[in-house]
C-alpha positions in Angstrom: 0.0 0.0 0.0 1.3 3.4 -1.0 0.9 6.5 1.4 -0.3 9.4 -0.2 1.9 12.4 0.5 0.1 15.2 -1.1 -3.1 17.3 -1.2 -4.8 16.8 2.0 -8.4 17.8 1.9 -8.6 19.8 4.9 -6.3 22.2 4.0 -7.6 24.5 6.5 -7.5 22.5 9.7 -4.1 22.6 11.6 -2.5 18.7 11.7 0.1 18.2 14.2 2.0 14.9 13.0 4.0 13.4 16.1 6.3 10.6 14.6 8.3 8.6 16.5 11.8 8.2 15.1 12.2 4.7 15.8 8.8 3.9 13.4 8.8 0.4 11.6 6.0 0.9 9.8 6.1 5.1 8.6 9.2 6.2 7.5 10.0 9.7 8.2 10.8 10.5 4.7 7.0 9.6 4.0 6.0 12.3 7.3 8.4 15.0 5.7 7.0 14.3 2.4 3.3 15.2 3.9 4.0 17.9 5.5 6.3 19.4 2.3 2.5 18.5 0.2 0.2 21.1 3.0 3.0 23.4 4.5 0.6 25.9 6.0 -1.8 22.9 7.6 1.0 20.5 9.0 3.5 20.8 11.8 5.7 17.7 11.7 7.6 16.9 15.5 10.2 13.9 15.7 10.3 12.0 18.7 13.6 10.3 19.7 13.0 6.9 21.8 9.3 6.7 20.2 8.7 4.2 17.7 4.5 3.7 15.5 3.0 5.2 18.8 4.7 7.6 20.0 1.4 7.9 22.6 2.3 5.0 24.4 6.2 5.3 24.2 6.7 9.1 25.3 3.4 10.1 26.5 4.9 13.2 28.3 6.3 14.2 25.4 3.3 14.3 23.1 1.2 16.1 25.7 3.5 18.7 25.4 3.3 19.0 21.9 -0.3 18.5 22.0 -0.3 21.5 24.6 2.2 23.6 22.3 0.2 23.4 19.8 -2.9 24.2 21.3 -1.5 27.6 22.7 -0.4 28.7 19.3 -4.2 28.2 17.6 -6.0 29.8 20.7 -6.4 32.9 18.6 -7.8 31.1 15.5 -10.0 28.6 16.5 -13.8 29.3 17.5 -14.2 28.6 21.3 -16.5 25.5 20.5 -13.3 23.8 18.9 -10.7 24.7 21.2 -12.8 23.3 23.6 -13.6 20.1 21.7 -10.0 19.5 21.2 -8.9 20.4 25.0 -12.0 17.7 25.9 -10.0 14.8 23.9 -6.5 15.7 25.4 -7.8 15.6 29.0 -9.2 12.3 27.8 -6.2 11.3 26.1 -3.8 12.2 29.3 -6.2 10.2 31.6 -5.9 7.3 29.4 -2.1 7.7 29.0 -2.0 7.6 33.1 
């Protein structure tokens, strides 16, 4: 199966794609590749020690991405969907703990 690398419908959402160096599965030359396609609409962060789920490997470090990110689109997202997304990384943490 071939990953597709360029136009991403949503153009307009923000995508944060956390890849975990150590990946089996996703080479990172496929992530850079994705975010080179949709510069404006994807932030790419490596992390080192994380393999495929970087979630379960470094779970403090995602959150901190996740909460990085989330500061810098305070000003552009409507209050309905920064809530939305603050509700699934609450969730998220609680089932990282």
């Amino acid at each position: 199966m071939e990953a597709s690398v360029g136009y991403f419908p949503s153009k307009d959402k923000p995508i944060l794609n956390c890849l975990g160096i150590s990946d089996k599965y996703l080479p990172q030359s496929v992530a850079e590749e994705f975010q080179k396609g949709n510069p404006r609409s994807v932030e790419l962060k490596l992390i080192e020690g994380a393999g495929h789920m970087p979630q379960e490997d470094w779970p403090e470090k995602v959150i901190k991405l996740l909460l990085e990110c989330f500061r810098g689109l305070m000003h552009d997202l409507p209050t309905v969907e920064l809530f939305l997304m603050l509700l699934h990384l609450v969730v998220f943490h609680n089932n990282a703990c």
